[in-house]
N, C-alpha and C positions, 0 to 999 in steps of 0.2 A: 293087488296089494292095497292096502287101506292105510289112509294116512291119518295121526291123531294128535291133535294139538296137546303141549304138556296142561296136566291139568284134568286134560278127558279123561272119563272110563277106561280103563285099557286091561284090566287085570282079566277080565274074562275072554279077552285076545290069545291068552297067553297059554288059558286051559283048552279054549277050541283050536288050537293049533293054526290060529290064521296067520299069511303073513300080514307085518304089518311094520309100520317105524312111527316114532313117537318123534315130532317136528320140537324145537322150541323158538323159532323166529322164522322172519318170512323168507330169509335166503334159504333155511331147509327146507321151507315148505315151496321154493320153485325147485330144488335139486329132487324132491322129492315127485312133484307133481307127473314126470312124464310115464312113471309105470303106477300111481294112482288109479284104482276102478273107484273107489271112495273113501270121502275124508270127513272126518267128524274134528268141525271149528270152536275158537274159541272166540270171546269179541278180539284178543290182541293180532290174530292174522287177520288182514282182507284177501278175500277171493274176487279180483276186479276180473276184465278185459284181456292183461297180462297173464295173469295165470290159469285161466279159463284154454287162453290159446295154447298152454301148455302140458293140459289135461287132455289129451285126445283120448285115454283108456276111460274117463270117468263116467262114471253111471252112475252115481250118488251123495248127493250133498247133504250133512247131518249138522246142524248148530245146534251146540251141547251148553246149556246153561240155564239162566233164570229170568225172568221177567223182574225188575221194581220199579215200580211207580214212584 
């Protein structure tokens, strides 16, 4: 399953038939985290320690955004 902070990309989830759930704060995104293989962040979730230990399926980490100086 793939998890995706509100805000990400998500609509082309929808035509590829992946599963997947759209988080908006960090208690979804632990409820979410234990059938995660990958999550695409946004800066308002942290992926610390804690949820790390909670991702055992994960294979892939995506941070979705912009650089400004």
């Amino acid at each position: 399953m793939l998890v995706i902070a509100r805000g990400a990309p998500s609509w082309f989830f929808d035509e590829l038939n992946i599963e997947h759930v759209i988080v908006n704060d960090q208690r979804e995104l632990l409820d979410a985290l234990p059938n995660a293989e990958a999550i695409i962040l946004r800066s308002f979730l942290k992926l610390g320690r804690e949820e790390l230990d909670l991702a055992r399926k994960l294979r892939l980490i995506i941070r979705a955004g912009v650089g400004l100086d």
